[in-house]
Backbone atoms as SQL, in Angstrom:
CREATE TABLE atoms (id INTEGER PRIMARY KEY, chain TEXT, resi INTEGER, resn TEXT, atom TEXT, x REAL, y REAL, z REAL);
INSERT INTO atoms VALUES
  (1, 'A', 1, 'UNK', 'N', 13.881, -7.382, -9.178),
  (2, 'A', 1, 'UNK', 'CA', 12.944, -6.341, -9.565),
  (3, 'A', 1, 'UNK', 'C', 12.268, -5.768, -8.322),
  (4, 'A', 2, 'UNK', 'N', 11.890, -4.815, -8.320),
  (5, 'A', 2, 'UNK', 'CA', 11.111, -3.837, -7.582),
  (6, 'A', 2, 'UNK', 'C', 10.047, -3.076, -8.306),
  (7, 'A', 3, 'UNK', 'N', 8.649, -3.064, -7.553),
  (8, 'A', 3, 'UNK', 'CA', 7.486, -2.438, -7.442),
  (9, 'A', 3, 'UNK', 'C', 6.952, -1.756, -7.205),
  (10, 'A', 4, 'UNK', 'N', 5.979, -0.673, -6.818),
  (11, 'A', 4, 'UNK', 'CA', 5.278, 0.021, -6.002),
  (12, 'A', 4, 'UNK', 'C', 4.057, 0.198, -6.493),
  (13, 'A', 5, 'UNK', 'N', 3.022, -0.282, -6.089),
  (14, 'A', 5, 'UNK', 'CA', 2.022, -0.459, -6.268),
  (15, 'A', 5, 'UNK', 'C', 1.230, 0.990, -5.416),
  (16, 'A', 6, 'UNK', 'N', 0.515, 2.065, -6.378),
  (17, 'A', 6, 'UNK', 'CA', -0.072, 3.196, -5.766),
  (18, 'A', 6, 'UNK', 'C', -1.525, 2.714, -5.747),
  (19, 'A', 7, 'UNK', 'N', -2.084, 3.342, -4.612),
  (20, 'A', 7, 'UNK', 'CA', -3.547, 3.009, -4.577),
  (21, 'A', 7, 'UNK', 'C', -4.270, 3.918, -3.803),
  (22, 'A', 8, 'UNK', 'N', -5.039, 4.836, -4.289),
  (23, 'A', 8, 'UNK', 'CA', -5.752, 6.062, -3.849),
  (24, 'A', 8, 'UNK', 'C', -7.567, 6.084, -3.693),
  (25, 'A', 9, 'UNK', 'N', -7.925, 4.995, -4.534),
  (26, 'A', 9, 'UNK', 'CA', -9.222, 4.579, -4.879),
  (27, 'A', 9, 'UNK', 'C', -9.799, 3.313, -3.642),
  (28, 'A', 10, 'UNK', 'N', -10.734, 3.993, -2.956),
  (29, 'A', 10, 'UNK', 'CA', -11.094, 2.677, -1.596),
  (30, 'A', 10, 'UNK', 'C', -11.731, 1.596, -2.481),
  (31, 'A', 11, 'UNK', 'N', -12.485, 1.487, -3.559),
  (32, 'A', 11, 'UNK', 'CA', -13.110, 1.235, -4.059),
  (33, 'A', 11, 'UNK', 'C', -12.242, -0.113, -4.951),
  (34, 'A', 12, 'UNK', 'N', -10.531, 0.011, -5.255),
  (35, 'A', 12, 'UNK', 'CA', -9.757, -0.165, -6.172),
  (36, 'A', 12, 'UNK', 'C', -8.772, -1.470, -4.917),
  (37, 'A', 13, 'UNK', 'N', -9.074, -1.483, -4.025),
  (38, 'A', 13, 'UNK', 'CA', -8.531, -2.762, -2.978),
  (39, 'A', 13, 'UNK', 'C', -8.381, -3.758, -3.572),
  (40, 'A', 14, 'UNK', 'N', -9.050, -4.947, -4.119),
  (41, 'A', 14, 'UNK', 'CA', -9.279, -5.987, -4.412),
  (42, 'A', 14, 'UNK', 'C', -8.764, -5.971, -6.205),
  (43, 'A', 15, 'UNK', 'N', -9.001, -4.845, -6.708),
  (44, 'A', 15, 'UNK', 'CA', -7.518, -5.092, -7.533),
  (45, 'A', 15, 'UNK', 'C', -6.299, -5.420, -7.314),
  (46, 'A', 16, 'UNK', 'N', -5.905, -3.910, -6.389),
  (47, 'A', 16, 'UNK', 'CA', -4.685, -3.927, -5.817),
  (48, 'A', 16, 'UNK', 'C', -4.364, -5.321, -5.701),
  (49, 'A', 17, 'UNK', 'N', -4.705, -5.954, -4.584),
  (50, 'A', 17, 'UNK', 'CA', -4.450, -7.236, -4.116),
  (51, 'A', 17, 'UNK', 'C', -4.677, -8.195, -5.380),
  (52, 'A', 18, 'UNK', 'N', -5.315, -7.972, -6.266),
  (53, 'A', 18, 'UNK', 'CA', -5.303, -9.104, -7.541),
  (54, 'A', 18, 'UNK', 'C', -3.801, -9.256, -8.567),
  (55, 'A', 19, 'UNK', 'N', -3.803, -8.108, -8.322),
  (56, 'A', 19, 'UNK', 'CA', -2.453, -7.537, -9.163),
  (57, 'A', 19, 'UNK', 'C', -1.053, -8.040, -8.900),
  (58, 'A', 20, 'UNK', 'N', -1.426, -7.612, -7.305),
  (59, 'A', 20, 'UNK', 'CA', -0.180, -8.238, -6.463),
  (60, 'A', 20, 'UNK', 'C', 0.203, -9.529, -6.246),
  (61, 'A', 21, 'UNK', 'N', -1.129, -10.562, -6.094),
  (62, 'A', 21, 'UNK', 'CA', -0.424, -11.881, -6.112),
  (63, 'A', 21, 'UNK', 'C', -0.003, -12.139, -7.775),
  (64, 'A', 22, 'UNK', 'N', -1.271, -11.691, -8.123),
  (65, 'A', 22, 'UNK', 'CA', -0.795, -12.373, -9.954),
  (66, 'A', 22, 'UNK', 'C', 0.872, -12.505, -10.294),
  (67, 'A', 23, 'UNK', 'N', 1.460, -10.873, -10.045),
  (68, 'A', 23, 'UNK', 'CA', 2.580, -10.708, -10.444),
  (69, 'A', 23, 'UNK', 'C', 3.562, -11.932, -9.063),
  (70, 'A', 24, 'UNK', 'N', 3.107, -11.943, -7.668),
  (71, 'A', 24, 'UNK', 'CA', 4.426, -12.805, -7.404),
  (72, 'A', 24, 'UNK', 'C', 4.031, -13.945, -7.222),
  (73, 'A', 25, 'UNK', 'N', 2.959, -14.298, -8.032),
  (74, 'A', 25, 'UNK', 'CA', 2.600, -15.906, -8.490),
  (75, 'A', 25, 'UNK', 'C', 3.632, -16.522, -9.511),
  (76, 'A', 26, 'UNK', 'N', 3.826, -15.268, -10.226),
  (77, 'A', 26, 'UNK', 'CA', 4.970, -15.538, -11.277),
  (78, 'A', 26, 'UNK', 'C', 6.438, -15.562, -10.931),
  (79, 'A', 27, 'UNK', 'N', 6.566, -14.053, -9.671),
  (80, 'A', 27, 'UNK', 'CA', 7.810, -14.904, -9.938),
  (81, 'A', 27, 'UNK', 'C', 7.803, -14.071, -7.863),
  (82, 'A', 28, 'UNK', 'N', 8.133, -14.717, -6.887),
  (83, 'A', 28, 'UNK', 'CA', 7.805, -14.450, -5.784),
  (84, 'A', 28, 'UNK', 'C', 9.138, -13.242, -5.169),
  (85, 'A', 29, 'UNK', 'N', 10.036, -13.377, -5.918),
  (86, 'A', 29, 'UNK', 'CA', 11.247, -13.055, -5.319),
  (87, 'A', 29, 'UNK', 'C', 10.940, -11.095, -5.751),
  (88, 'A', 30, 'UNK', 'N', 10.284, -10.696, -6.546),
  (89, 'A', 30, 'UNK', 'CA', 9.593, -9.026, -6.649),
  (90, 'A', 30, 'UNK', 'C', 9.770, -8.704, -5.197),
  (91, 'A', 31, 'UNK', 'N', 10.515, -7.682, -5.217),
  (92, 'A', 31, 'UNK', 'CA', 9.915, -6.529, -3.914),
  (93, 'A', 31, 'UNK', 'C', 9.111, -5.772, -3.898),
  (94, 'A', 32, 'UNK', 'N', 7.849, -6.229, -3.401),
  (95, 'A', 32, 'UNK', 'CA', 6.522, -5.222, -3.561),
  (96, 'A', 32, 'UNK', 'C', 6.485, -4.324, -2.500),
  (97, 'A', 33, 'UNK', 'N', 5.686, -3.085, -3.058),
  (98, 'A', 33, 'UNK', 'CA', 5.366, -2.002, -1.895),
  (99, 'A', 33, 'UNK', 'C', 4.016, -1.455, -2.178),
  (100, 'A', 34, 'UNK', 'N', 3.190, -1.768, -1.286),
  (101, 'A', 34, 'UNK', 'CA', 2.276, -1.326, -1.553),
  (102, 'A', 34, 'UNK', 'C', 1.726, 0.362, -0.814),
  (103, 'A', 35, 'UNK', 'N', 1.854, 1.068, -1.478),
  (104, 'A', 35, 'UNK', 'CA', 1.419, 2.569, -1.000),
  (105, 'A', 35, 'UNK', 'C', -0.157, 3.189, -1.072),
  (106, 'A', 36, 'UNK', 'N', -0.412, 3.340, 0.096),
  (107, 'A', 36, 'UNK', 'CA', -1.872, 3.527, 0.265),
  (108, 'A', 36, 'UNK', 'C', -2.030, 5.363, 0.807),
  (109, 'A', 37, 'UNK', 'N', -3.004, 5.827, -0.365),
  (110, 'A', 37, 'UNK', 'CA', -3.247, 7.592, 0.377),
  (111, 'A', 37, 'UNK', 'C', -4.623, 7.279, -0.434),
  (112, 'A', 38, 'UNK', 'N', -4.756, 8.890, 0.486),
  (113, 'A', 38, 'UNK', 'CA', -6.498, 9.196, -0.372),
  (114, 'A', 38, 'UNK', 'C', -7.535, 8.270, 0.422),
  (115, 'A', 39, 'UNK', 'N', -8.527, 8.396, -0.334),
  (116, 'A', 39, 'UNK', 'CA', -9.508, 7.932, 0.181),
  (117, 'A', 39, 'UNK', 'C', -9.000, 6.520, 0.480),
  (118, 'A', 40, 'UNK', 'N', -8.642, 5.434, -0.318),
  (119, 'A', 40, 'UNK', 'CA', -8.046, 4.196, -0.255),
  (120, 'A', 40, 'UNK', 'C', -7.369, 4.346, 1.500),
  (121, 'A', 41, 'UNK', 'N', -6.842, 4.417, 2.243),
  (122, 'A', 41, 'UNK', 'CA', -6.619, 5.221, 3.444),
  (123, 'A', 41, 'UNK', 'C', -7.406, 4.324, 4.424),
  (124, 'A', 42, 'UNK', 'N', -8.616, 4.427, 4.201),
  (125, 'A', 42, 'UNK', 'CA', -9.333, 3.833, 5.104),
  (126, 'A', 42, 'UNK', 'C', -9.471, 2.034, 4.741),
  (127, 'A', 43, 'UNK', 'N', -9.287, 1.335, 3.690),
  (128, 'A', 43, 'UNK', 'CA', -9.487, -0.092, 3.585),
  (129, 'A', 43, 'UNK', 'C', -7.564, -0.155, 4.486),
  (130, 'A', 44, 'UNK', 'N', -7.285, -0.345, 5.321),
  (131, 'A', 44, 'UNK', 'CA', -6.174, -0.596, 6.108),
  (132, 'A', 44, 'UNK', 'C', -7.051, -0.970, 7.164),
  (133, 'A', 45, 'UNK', 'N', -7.943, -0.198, 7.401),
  (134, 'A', 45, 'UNK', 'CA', -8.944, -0.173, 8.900),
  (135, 'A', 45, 'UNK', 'C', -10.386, -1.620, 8.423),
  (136, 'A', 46, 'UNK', 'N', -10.334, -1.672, 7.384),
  (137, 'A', 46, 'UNK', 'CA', -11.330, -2.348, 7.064),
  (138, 'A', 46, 'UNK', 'C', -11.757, -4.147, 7.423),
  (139, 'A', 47, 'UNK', 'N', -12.093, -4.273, 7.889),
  (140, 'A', 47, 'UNK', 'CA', -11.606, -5.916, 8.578),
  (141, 'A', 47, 'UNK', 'C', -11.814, -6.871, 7.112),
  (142, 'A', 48, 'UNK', 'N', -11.958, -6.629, 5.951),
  (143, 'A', 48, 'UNK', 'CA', -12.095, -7.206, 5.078),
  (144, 'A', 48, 'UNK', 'C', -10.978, -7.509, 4.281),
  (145, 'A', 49, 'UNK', 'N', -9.936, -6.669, 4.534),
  (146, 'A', 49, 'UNK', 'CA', -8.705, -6.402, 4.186),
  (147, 'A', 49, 'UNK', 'C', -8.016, -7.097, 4.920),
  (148, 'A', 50, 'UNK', 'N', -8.126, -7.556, 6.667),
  (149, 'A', 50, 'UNK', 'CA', -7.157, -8.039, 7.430),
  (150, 'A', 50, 'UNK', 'C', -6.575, -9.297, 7.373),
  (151, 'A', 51, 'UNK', 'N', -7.194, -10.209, 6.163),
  (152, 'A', 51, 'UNK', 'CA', -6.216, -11.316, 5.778),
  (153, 'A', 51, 'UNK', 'C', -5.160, -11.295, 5.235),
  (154, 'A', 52, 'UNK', 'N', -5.533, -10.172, 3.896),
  (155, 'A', 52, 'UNK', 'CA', -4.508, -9.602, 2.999),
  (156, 'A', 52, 'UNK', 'C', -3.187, -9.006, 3.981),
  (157, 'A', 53, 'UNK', 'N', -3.825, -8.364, 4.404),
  (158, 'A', 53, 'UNK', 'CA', -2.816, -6.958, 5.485),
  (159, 'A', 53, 'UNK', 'C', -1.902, -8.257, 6.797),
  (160, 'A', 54, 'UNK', 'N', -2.661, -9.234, 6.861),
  (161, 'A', 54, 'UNK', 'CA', -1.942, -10.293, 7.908),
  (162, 'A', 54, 'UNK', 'C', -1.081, -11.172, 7.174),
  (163, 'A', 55, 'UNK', 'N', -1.442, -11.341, 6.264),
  (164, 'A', 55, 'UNK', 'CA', -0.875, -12.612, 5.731),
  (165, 'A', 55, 'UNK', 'C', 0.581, -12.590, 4.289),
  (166, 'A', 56, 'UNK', 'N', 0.610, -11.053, 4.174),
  (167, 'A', 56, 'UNK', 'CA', 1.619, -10.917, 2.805),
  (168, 'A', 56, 'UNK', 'C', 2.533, -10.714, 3.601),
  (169, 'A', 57, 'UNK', 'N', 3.619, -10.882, 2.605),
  (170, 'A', 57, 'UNK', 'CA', 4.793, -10.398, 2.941),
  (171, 'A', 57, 'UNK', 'C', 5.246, -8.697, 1.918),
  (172, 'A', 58, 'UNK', 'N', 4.529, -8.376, 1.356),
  (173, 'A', 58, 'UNK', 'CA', 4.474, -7.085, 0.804),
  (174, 'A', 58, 'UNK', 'C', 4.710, -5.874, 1.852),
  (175, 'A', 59, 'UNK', 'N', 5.626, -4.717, 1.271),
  (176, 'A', 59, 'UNK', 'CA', 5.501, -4.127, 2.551),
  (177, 'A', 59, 'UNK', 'C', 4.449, -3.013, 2.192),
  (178, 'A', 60, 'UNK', 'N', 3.671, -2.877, 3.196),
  (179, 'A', 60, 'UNK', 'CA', 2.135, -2.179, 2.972),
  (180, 'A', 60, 'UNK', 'C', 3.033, -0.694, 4.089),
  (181, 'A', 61, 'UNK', 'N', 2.366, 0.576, 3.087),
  (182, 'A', 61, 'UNK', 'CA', 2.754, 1.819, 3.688),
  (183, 'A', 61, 'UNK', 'C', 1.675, 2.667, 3.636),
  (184, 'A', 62, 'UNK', 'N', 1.667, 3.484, 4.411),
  (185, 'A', 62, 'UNK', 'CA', 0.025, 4.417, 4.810),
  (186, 'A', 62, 'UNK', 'C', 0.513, 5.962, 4.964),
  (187, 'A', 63, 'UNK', 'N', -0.057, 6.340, 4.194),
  (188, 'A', 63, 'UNK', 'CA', 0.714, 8.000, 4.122),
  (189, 'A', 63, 'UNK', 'C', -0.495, 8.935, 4.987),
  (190, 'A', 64, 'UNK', 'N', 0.813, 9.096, 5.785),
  (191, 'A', 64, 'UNK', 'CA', 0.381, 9.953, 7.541),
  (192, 'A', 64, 'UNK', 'C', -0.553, 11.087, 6.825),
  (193, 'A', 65, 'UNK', 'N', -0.440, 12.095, 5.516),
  (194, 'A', 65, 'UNK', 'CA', -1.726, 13.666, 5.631),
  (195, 'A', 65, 'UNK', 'C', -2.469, 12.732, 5.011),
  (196, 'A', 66, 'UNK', 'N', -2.652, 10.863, 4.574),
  (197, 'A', 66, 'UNK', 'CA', -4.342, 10.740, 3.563),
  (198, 'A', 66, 'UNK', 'C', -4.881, 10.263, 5.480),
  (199, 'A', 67, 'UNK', 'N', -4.112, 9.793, 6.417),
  (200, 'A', 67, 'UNK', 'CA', -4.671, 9.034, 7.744),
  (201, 'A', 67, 'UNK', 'C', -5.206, 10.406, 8.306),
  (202, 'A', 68, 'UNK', 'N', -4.640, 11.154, 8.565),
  (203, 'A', 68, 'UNK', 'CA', -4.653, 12.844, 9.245),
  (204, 'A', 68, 'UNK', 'C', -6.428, 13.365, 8.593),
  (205, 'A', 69, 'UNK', 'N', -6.349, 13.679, 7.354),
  (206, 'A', 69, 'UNK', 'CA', -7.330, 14.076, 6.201),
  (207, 'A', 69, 'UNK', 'C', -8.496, 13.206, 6.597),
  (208, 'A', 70, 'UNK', 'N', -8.475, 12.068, 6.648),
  (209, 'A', 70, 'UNK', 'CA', -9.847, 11.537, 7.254),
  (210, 'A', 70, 'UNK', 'C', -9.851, 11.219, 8.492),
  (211, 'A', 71, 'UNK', 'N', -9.363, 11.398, 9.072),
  (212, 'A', 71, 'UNK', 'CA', -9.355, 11.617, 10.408),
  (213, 'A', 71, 'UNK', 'C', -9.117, 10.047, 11.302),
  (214, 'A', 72, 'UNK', 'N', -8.304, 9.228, 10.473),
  (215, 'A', 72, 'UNK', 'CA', -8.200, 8.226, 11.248),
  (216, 'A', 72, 'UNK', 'C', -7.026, 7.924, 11.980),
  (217, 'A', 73, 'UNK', 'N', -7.069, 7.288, 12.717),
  (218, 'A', 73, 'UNK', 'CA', -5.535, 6.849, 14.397),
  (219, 'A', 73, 'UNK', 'C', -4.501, 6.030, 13.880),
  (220, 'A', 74, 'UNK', 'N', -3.611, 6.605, 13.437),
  (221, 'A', 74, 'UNK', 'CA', -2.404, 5.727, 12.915),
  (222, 'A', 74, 'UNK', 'C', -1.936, 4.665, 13.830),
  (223, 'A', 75, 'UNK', 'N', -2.236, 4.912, 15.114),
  (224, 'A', 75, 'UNK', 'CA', -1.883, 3.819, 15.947),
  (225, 'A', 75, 'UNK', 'C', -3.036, 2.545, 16.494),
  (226, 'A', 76, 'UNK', 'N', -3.632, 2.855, 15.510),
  (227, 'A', 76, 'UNK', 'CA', -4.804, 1.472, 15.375),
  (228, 'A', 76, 'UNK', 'C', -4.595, 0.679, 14.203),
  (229, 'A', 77, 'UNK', 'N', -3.285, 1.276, 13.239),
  (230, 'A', 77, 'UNK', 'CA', -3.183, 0.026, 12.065),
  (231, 'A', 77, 'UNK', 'C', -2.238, -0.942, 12.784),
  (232, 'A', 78, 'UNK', 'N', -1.910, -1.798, 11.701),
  (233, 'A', 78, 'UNK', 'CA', -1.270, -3.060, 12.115),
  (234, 'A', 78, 'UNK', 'C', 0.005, -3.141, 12.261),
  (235, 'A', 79, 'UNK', 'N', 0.477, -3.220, 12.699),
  (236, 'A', 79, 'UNK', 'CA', 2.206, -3.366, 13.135),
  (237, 'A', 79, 'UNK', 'C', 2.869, -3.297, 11.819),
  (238, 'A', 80, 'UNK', 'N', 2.065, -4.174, 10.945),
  (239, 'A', 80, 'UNK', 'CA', 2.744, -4.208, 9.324),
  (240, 'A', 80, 'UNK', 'C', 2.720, -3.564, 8.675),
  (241, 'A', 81, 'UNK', 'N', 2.220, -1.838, 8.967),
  (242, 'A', 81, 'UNK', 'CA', 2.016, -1.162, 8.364),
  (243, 'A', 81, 'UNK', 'C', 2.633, -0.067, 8.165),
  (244, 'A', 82, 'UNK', 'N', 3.983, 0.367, 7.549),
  (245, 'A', 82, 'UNK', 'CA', 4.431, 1.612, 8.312),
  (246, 'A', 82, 'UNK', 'C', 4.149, 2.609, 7.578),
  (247, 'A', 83, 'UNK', 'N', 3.503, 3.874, 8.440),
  (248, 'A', 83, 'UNK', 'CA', 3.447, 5.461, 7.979),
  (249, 'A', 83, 'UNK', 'C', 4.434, 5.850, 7.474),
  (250, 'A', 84, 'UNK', 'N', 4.281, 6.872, 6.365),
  (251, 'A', 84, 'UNK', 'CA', 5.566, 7.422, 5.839),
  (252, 'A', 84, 'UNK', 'C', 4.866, 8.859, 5.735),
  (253, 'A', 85, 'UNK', 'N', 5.449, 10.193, 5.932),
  (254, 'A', 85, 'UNK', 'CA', 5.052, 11.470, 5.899),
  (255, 'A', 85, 'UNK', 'C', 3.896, 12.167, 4.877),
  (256, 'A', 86, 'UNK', 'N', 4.125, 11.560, 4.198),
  (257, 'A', 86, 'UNK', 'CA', 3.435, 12.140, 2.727),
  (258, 'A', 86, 'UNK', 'C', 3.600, 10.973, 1.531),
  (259, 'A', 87, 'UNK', 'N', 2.260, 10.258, 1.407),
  (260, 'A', 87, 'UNK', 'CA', 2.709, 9.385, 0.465),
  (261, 'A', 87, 'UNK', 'C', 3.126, 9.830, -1.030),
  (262, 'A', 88, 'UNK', 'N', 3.352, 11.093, -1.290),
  (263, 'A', 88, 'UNK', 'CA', 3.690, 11.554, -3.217),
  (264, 'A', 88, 'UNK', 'C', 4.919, 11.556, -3.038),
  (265, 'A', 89, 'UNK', 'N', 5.673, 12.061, -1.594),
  (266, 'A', 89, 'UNK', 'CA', 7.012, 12.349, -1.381),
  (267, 'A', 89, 'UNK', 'C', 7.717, 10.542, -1.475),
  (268, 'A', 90, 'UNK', 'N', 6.723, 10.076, -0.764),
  (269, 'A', 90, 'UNK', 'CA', 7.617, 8.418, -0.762),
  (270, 'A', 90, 'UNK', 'C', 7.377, 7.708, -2.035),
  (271, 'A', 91, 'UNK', 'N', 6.601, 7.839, -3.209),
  (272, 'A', 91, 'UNK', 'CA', 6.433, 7.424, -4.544),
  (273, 'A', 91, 'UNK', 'C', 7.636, 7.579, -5.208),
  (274, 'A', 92, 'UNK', 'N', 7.770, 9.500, -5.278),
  (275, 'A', 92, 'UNK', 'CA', 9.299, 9.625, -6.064),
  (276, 'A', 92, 'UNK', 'C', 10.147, 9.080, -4.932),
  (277, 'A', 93, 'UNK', 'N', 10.483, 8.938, -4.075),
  (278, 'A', 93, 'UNK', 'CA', 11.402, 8.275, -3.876),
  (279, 'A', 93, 'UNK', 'C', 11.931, 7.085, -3.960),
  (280, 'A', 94, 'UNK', 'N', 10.699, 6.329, -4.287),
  (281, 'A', 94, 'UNK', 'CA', 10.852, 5.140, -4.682),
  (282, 'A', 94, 'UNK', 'C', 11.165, 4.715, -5.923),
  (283, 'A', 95, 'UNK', 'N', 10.409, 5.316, -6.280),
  (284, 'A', 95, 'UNK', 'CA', 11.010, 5.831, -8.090),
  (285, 'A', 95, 'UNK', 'C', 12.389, 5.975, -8.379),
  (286, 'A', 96, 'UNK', 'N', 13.250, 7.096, -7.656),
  (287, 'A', 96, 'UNK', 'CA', 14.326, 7.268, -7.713),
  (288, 'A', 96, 'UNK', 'C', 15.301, 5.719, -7.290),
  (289, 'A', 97, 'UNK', 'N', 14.732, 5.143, -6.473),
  (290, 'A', 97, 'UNK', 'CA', 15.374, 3.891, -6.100),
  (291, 'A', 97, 'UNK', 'C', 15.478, 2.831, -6.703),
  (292, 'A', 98, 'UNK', 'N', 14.622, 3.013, -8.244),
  (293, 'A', 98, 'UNK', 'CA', 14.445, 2.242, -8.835),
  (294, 'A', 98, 'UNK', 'C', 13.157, 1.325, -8.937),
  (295, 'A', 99, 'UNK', 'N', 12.248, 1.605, -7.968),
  (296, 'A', 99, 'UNK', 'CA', 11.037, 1.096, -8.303),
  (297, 'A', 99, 'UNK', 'C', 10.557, 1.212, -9.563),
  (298, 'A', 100, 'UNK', 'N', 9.555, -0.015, -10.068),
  (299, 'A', 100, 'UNK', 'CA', 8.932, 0.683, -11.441),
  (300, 'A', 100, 'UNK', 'C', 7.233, 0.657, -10.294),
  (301, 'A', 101, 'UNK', 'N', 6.650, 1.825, -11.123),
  (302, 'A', 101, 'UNK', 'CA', 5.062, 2.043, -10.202),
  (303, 'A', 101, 'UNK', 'C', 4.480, 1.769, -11.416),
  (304, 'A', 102, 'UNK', 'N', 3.211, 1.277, -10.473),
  (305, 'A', 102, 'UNK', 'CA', 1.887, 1.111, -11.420),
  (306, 'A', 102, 'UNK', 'C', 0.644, 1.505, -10.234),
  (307, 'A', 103, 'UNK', 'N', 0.117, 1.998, -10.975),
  (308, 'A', 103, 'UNK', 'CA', -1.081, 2.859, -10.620),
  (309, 'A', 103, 'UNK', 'C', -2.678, 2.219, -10.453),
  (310, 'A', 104, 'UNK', 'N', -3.017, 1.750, -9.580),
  (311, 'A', 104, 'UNK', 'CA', -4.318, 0.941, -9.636),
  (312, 'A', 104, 'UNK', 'C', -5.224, 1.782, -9.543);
């Protein structure tokens, strides 16, 4: 199975991350993706986040116009993090790949 976990809400983090272990508590072998735009954008930068962001094996993605839009340095996130152009463009595509999304 495959995932994609959308998250646009800064406020909506600590779901996200609730959601995410719950589901590969159950079963670990899920390919998660976690896609971050919008305001949500900025908890990547947040040092409250940097256990989560250090320690999963989820692949965490940061969409380059929500980093651009608030004006933050893509080259100050974490190695684990990779930019993708436009995060709506990398949703359907993931979609198309067979992801199922859920929307936090």
């Amino acid at each position: 199975m495959k995932v994609v976990f959308h998250l646009s809400e800064l406020e909506k983090w600590s779901m996200a991350q609730g959601n995410i272990k719950n589901l590969l508590a159950i079963d670990a072998t899920i390919e998660v993706v976690l896609l971050v735009n919008g305001p949500a954008i900025k908890g990547y930068f947040a040092t409250e986040q940097a256990p989560f962001i250090e320690d999963t094996n989820v692949k965490l993605w940061a969409c380059r116009n929500a980093l651009r839009s608030n004006h933050l340095d893509e080259t100050a996130l974490s190695k684990k993090i990779t930019v993708v152009p436009a995060g709506v463009y990398a949703l359907v595509e993931l979609q198309t790949q067979g992801y199922s999304y859920i929307k936090v």
